[in-house]
Structures are given as C-alpha cells and as structure tokens.
Backbone as JSON Lines, residues from 0, in Angstrom:
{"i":0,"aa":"X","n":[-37.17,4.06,36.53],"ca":[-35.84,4.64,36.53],"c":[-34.88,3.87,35.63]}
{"i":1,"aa":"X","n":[-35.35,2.73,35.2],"ca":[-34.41,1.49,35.13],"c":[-34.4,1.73,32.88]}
{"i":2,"aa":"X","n":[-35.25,2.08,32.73],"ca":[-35.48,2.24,31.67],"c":[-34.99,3.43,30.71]}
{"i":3,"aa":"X","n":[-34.95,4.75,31.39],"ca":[-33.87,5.83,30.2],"c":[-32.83,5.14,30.6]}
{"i":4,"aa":"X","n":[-32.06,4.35,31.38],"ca":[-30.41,3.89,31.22],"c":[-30.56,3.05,30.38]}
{"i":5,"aa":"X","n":[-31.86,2.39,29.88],"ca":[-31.69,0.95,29.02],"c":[-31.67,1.68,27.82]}
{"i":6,"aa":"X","n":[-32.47,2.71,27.6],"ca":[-32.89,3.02,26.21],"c":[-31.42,4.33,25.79]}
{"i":7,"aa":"X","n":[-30.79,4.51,26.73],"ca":[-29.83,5.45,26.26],"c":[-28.2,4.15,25.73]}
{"i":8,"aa":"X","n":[-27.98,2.93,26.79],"ca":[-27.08,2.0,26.52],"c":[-27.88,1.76,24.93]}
{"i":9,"aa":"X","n":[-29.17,1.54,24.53],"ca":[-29.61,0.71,23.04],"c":[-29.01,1.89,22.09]}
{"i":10,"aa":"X","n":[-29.16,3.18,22.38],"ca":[-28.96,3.92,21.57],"c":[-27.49,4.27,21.44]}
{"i":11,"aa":"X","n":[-26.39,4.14,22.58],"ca":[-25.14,4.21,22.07],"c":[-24.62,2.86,21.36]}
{"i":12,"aa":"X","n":[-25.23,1.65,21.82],"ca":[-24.57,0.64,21.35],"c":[-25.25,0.22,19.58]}
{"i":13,"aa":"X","n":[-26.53,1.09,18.97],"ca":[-26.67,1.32,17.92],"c":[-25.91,2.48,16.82]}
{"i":14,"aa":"X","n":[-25.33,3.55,17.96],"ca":[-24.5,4.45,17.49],"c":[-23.09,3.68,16.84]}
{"i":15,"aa":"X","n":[-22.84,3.17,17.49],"ca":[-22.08,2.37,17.73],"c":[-21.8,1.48,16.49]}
{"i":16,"aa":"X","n":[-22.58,0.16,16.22],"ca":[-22.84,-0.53,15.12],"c":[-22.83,0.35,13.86]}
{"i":17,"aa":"X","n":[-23.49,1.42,14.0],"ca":[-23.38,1.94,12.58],"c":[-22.61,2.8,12.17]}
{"i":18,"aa":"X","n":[-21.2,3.53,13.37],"ca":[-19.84,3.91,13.06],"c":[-19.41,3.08,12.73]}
{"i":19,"aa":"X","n":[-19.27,1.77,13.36],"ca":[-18.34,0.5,12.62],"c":[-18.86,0.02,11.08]}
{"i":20,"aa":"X","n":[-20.5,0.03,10.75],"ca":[-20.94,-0.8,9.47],"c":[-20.36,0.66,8.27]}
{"i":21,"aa":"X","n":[-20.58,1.95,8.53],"ca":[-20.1,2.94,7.72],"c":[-18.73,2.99,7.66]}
{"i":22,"aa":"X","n":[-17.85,2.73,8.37],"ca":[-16.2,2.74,8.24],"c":[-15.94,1.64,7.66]}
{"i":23,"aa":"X","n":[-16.34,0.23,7.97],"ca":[-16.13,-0.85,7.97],"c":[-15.87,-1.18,6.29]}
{"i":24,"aa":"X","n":[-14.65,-0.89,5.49],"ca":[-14.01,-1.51,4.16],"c":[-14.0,-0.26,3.49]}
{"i":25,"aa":"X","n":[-14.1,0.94,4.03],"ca":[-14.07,2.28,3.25],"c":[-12.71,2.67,3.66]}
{"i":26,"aa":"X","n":[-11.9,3.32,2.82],"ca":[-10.56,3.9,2.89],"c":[-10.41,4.73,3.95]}
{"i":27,"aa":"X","n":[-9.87,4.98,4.29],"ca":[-9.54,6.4,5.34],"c":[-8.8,7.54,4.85]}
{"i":28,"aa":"X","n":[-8.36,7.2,3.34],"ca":[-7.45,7.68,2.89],"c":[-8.21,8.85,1.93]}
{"i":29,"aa":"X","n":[-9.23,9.11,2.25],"ca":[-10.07,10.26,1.45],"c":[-9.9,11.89,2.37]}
{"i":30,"aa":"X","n":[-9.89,11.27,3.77],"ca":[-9.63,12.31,4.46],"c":[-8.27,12.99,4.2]}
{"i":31,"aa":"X","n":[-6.91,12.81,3.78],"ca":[-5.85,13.06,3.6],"c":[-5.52,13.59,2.23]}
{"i":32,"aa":"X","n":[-5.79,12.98,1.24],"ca":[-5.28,12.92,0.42],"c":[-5.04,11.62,-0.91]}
{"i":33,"aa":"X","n":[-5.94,11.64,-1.89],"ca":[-5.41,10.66,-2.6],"c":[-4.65,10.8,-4.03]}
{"i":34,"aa":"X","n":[-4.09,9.77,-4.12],"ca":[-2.7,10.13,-5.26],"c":[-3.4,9.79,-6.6]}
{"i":35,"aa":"X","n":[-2.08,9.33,-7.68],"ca":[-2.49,9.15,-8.65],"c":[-2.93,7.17,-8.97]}
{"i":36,"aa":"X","n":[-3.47,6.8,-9.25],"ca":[-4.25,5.6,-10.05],"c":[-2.56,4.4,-10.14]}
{"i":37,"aa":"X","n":[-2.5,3.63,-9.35],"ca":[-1.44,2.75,-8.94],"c":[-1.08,2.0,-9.88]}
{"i":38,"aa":"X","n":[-1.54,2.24,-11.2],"ca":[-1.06,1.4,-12.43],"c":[-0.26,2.64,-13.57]}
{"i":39,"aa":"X","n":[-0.6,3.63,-12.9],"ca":[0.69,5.33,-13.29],"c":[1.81,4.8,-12.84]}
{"i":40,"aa":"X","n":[2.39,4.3,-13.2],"ca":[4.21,4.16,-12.64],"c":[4.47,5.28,-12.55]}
{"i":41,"aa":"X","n":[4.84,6.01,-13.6],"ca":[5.32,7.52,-13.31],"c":[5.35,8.68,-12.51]}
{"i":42,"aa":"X","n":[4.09,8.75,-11.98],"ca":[3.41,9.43,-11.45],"c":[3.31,8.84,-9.95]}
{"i":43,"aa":"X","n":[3.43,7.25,-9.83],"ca":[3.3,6.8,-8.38],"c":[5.01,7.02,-8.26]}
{"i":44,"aa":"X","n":[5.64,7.03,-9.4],"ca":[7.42,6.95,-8.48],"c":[7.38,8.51,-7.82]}
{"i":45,"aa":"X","n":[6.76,9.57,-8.29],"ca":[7.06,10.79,-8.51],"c":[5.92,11.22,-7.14]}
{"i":46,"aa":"X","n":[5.35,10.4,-6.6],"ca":[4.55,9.95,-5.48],"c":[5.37,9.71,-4.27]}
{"i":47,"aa":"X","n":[5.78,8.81,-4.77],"ca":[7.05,7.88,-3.85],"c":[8.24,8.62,-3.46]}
{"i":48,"aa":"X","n":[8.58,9.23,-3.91],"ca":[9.98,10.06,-3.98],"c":[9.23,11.26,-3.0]}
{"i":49,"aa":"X","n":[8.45,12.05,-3.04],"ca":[8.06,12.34,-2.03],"c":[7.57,12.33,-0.68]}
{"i":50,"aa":"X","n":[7.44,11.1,-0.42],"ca":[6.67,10.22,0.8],"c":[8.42,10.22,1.26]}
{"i":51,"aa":"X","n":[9.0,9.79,0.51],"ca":[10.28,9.24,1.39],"c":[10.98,10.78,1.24]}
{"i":52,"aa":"X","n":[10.99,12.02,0.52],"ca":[11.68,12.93,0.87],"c":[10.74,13.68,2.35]}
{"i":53,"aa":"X","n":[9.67,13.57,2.69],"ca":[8.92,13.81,3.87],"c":[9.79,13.08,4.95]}
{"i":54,"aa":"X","n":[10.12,11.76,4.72],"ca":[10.48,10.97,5.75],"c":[11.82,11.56,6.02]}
{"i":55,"aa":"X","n":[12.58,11.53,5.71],"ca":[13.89,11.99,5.61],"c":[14.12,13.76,6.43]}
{"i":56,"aa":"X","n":[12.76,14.01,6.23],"ca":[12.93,15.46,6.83],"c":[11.65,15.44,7.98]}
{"i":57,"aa":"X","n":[11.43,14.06,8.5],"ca":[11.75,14.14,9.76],"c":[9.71,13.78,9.35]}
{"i":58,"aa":"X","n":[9.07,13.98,8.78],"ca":[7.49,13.86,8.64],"c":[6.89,13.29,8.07]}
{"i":59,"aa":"X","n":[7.48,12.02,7.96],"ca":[6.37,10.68,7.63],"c":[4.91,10.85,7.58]}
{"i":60,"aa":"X","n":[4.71,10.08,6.47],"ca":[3.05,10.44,6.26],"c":[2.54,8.63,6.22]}
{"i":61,"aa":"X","n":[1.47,8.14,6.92],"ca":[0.84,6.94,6.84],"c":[0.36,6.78,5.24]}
{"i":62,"aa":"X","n":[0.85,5.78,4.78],"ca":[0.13,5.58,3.25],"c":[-0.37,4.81,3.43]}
{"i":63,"aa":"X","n":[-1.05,4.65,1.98],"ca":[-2.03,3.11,1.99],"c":[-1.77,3.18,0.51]}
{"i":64,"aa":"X","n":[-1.63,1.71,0.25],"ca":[-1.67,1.43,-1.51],"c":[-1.91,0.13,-1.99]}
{"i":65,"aa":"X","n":[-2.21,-0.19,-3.41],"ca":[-1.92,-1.71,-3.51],"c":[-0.97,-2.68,-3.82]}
{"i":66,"aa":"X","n":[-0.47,-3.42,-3.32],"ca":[0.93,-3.69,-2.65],"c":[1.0,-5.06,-3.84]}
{"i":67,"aa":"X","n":[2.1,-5.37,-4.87],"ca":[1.79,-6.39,-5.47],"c":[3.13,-7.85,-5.18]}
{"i":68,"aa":"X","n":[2.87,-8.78,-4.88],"ca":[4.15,-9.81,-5.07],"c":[4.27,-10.18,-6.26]}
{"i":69,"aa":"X","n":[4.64,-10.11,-6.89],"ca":[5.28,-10.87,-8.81],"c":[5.14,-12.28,-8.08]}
{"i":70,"aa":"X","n":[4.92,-13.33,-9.62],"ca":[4.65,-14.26,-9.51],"c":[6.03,-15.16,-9.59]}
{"i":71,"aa":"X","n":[5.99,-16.2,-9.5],"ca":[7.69,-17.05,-9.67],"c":[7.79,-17.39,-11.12]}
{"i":72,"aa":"X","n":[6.56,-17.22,-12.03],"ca":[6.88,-17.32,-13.35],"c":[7.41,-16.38,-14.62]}
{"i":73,"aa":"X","n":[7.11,-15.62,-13.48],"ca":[7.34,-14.17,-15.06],"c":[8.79,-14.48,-15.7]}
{"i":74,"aa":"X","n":[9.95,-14.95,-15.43],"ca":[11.38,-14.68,-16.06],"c":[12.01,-13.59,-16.13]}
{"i":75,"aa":"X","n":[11.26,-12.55,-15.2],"ca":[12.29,-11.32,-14.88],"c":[12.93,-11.05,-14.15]}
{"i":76,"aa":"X","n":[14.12,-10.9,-13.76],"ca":[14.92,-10.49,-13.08],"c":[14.95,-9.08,-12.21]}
{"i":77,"aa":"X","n":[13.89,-9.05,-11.34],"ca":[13.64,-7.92,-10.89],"c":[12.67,-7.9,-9.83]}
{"i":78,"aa":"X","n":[13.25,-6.9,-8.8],"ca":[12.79,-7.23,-7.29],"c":[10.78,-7.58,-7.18]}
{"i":79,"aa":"X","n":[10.7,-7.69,-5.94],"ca":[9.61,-8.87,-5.62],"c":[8.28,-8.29,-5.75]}
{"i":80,"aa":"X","n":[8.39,-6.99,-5.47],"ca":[7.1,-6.51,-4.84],"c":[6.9,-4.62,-5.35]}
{"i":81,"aa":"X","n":[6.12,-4.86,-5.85],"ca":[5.85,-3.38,-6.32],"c":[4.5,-2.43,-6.34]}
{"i":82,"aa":"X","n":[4.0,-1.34,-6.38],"ca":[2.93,-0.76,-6.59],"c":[2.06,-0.72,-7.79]}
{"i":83,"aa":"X","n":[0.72,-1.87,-7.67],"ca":[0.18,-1.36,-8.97],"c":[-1.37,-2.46,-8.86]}
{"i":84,"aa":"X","n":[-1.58,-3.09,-10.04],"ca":[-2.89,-3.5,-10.03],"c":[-2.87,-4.72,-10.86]}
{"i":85,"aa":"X","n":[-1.62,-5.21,-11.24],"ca":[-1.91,-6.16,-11.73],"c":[-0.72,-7.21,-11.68]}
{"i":86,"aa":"X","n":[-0.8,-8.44,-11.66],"ca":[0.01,-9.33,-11.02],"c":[0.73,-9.82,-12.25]}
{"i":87,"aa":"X","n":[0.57,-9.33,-13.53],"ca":[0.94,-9.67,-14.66],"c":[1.69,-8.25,-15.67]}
{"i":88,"aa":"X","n":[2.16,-7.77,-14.85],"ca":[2.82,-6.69,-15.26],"c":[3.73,-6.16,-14.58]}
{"i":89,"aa":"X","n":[5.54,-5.56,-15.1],"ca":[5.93,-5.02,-14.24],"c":[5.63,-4.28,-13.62]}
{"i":90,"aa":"X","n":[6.71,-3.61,-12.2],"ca":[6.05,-2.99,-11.41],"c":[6.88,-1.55,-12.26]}
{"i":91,"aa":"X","n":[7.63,-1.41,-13.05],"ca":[7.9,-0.4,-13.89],"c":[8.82,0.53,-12.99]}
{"i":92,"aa":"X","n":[8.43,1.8,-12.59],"ca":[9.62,2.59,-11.96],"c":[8.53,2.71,-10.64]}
{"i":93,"aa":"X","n":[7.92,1.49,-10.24],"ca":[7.31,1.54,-9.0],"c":[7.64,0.58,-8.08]}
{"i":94,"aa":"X","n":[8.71,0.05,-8.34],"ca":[9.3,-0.79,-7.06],"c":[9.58,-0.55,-5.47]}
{"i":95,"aa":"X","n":[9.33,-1.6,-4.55],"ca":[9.38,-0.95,-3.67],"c":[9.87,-1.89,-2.82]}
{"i":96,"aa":"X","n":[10.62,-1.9,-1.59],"ca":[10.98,-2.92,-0.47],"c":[10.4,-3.16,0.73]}
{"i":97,"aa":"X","n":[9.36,-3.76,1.01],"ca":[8.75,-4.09,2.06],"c":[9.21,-4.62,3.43]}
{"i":98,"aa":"X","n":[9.22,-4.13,4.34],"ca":[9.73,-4.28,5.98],"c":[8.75,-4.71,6.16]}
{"i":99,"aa":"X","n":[7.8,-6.28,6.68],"ca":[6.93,-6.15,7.84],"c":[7.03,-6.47,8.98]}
{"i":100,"aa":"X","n":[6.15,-5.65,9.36],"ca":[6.15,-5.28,11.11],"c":[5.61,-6.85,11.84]}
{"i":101,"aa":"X","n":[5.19,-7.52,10.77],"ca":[4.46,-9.1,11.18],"c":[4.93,-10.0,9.85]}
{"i":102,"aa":"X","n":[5.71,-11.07,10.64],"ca":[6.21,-12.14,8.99],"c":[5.25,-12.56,8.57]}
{"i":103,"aa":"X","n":[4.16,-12.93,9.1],"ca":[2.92,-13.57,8.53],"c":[1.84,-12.52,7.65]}
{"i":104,"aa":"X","n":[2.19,-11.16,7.64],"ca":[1.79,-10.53,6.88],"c":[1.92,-10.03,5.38]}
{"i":105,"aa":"X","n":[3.24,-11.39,5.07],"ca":[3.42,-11.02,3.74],"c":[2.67,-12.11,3.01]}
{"i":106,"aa":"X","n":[2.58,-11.23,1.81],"ca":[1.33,-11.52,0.73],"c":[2.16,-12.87,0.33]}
{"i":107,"aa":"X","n":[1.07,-13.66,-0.44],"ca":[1.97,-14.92,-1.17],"c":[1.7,-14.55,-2.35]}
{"i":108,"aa":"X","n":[2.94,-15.34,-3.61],"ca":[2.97,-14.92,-4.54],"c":[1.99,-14.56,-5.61]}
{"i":109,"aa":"X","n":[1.96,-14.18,-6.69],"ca":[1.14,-13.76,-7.33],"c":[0.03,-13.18,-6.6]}
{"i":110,"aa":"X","n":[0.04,-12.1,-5.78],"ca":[-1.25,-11.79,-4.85],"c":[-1.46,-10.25,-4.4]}
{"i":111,"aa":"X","n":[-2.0,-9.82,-4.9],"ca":[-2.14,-8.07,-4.5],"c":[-3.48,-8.18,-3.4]}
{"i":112,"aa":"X","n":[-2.59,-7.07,-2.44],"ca":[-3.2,-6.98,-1.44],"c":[-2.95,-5.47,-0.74]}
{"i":113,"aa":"X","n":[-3.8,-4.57,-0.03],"ca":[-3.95,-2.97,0.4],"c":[-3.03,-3.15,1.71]}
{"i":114,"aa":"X","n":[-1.54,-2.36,1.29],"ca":[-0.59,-1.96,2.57],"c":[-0.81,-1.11,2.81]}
{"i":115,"aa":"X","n":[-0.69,-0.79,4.3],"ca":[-0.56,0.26,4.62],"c":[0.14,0.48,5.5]}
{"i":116,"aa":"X","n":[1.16,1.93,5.7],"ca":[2.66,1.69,6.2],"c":[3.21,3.26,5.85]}
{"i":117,"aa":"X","n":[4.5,3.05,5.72],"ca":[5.08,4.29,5.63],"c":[6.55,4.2,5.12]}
{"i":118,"aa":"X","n":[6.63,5.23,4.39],"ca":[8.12,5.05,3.43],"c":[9.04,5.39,4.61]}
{"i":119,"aa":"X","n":[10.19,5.42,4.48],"ca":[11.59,5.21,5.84],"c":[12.3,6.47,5.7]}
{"i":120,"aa":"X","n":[12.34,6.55,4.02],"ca":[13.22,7.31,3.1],"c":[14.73,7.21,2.93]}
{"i":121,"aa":"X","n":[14.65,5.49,3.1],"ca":[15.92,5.1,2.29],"c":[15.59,4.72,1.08]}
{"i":122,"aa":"X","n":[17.0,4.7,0.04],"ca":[16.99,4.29,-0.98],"c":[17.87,3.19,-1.0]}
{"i":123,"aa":"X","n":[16.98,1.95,-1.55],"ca":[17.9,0.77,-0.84],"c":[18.42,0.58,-2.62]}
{"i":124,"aa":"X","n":[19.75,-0.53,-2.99],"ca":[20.13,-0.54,-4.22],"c":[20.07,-1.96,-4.17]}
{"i":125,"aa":"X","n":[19.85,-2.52,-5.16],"ca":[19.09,-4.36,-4.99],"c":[19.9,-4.97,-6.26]}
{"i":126,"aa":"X","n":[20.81,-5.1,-6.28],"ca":[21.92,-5.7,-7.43],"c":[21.58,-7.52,-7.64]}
{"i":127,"aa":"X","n":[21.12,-7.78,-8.76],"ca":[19.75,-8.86,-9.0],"c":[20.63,-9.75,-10.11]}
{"i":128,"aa":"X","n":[22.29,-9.26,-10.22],"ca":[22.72,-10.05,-11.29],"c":[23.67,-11.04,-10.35]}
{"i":129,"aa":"X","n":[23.6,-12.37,-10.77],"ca":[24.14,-13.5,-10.13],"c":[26.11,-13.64,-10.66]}
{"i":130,"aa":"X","n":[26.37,-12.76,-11.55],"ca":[27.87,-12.94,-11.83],"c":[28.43,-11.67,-13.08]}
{"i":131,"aa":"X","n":[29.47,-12.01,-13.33],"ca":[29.85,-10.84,-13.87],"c":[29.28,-10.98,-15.66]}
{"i":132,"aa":"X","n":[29.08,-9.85,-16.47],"ca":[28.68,-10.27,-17.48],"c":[26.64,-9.69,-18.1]}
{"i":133,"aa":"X","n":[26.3,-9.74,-16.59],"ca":[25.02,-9.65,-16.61],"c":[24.77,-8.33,-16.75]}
{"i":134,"aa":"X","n":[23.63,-7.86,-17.1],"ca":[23.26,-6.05,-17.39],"c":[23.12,-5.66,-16.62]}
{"i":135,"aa":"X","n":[23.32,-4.02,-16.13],"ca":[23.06,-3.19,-15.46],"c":[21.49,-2.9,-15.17]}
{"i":136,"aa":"X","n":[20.82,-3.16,-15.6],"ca":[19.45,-3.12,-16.14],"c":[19.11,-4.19,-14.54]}
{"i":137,"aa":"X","n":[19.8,-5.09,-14.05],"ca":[19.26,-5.69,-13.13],"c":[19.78,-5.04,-11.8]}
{"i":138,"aa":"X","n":[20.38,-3.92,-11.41],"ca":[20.61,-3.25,-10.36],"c":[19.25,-2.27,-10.46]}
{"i":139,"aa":"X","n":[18.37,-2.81,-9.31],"ca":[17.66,-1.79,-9.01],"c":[17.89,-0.81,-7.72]}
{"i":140,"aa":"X","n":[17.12,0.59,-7.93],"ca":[17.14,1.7,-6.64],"c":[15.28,1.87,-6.53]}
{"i":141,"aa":"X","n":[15.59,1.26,-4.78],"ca":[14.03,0.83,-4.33],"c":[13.74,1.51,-3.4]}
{"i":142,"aa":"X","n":[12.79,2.14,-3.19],"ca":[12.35,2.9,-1.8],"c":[11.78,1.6,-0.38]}
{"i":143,"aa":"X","n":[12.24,2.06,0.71],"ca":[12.29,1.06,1.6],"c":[10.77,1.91,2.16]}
{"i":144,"aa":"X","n":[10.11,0.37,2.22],"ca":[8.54,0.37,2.58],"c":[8.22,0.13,4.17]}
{"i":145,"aa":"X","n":[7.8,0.62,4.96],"ca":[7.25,0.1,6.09],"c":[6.49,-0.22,6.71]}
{"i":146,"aa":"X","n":[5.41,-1.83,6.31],"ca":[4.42,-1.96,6.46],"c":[3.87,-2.31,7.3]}
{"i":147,"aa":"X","n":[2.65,-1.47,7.85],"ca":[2.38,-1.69,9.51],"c":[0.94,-2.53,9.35]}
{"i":148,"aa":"X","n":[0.28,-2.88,8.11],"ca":[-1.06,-3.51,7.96],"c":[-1.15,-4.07,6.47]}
{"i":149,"aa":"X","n":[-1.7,-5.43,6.47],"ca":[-2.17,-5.28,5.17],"c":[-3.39,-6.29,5.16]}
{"i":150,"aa":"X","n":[-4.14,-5.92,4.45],"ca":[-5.48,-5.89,4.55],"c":[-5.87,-6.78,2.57]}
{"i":151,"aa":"X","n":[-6.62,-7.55,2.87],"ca":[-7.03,-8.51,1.34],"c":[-8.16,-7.36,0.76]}
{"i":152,"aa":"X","n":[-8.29,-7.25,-0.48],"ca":[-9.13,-6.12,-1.26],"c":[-10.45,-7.08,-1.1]}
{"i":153,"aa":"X","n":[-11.84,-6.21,-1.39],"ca":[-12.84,-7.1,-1.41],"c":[-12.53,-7.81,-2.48]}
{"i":154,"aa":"X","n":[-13.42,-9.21,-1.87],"ca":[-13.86,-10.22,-3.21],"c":[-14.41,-9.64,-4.24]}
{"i":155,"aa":"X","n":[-14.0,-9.88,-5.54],"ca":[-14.93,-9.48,-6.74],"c":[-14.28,-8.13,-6.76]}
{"i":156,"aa":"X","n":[-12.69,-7.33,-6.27],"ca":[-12.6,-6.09,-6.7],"c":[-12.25,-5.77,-8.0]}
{"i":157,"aa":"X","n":[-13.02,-4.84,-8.21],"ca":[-12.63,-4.45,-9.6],"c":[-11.68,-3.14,-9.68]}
{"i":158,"aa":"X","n":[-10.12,-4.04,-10.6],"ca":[-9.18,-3.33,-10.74],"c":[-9.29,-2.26,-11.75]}
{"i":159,"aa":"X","n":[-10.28,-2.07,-12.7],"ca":[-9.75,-1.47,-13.64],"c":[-10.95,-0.01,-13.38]}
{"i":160,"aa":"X","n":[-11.55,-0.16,-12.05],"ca":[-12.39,0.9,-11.94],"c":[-11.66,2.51,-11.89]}
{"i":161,"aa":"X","n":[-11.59,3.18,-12.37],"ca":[-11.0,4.18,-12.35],"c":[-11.21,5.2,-11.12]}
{"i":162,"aa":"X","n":[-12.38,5.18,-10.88],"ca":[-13.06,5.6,-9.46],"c":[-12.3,5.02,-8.16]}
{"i":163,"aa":"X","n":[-12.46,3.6,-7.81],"ca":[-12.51,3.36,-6.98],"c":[-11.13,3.42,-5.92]}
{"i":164,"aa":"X","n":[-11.54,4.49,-4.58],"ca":[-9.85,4.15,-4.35],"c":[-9.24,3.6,-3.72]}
{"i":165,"aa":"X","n":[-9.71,2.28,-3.35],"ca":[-8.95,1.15,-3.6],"c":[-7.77,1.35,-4.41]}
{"i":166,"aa":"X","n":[-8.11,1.72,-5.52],"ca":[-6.87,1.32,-6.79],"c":[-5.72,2.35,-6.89]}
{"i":167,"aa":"X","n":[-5.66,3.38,-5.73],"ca":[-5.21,4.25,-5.69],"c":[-4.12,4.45,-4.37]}
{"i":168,"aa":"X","n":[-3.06,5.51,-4.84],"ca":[-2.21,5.49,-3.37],"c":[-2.49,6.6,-3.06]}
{"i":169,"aa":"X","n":[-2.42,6.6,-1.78],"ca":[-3.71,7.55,-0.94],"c":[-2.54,8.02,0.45]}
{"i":170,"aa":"X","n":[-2.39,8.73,0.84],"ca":[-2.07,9.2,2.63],"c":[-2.8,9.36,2.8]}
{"i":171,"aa":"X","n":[-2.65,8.49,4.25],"ca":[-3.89,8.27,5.26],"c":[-3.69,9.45,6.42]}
{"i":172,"aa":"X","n":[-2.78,9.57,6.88],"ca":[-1.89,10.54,8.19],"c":[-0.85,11.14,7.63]}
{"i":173,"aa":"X","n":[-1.08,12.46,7.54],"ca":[0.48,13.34,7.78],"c":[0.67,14.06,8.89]}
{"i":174,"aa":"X","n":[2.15,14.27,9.22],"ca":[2.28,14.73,10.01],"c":[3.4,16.58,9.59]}
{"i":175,"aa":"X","n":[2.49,17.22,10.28],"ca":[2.95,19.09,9.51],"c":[4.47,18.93,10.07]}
C-alpha cells in the first residue's frame, strides 16, 4: 500500500524540479508581450509613454527591462539611470526614475541589471543645472519607475544578441 503514495510523492516532486529547472532564468515576458530591442531609444520612449499612459488610466502593466546606472565618470550632466544595454552610452530619450520597493536593490554604478516593476505614470522634471547660466539641455522629463525586482543578467550575457530577450522591454502582466 505504502508504495503508489511513494511513487506518486517521486513523481510530483520530479514534476516539480523540472517546472522550476524550465522557468528557472527564462523571461516571463514572452507570454505578454515583447517590445522593441532596449538600445532603440526611440522606440523604447514611445514604449514608455505608453506603459505610463496605461497607468494613468487606471491599468498598469508589470514590465521587465534592462535597467542601466551611468557610471561617475562619464561628465554628463544627466539623470542616473536609464533603459538600454550599455553602460557607456547615453540613456538618450530613455531615461527613467527608479522607486525601489527595497534600498538594497539598487544596482551599483556602472552596472546593468533586469528590473522589473511598473511605470506610475508620472512625469517627474529633474532640473540637473547647479546655478543660473547653465543650459536647458540639463532639465530633464523622466517617467517615474516602480521597481518591484531586480534580478543580475546571466554571466557571460551577451548584449548585442539581437534575439535574446533579455535585451528587450517586455510586459510581463497587463491588466484589461
């Protein structure tokens, strides 16, 4: 008697192992919807502007993307953290303002890493000049980010894969 309960527990707790080894570093964000290639500025603002016009009308959608901190060397005058793939490039018209839900979840500098979160659908204005005199060019308009996870890309990821979507901003959850 003792034995179909053993052999049915081996077989859920193998069911089991291999829902977790098949999910385990794969996006979720295939089921939803994925965007355009996170080094498109254009196309991710034009991304962005929608996530937060959803929010605003009440239907937030869970995103996922790759989340970048600028380094303390670049010499630009321009906010911290933006959408894209490379830690050596602006973030262009893909800036963004990060809320986290955990202080210890922010990235350290120079460091891209997969957020995932949800736009607020404010437009926050980030005025970056220290006195009068300085350009307009340093007032930025940033979409306010709300990040509920962030997660390190595999070792050895390769950014410039065009495929992979990793490199991509993706909704994970919408809500109709």
């Amino acid at each position: 008697m003792a034995q179909p309960f053993n052999k049915a527990r081996r077989l859920f707790a193998c069911a089991l192992v291999l829902a977790a080894a098949l999910s385990f570093g794969t996006p979720s964000a295939v089921a939803q919807g994925v965007g355009p290639n996170a080094d498109n500025s254009p196309e991710v603002a034009r991304w962005m502007m929608e996530r937060a016009r959803r929010a605003r009308t009440g239907r937030p959608e869970r995103v996922s993307f790759p989340l970048v901190r600028k380094s303390a060397g670049w010499g630009c005058i321009c906010p911290e953290y933006y959408i894209g793939l490379s830690t050596g490039t602006t973030g262009g018209s893909a800036w963004v303002e990060p809320r986290f839900t955990r202080p210890l979840a922010r990235p350290r500098r120079n460091m891209i890493v997969l957020a995932e979160g949800y736009f607020t659908g404010r437009r926050l204005t980030r005025d970056l000049r220290d006195g009068s005199g300085e350009p307009e060019e340093w007032i930025y308009k940033v979409w306010e980010f709300r990040v509920t996870r962030v997660r390190l890309l595999p070792e050895g990821h390769e950014f410039y894969d065009e495929e992979s979507p990793l490199n991509r901003v993706a909704i994970l959850r919408r809500k109709s």
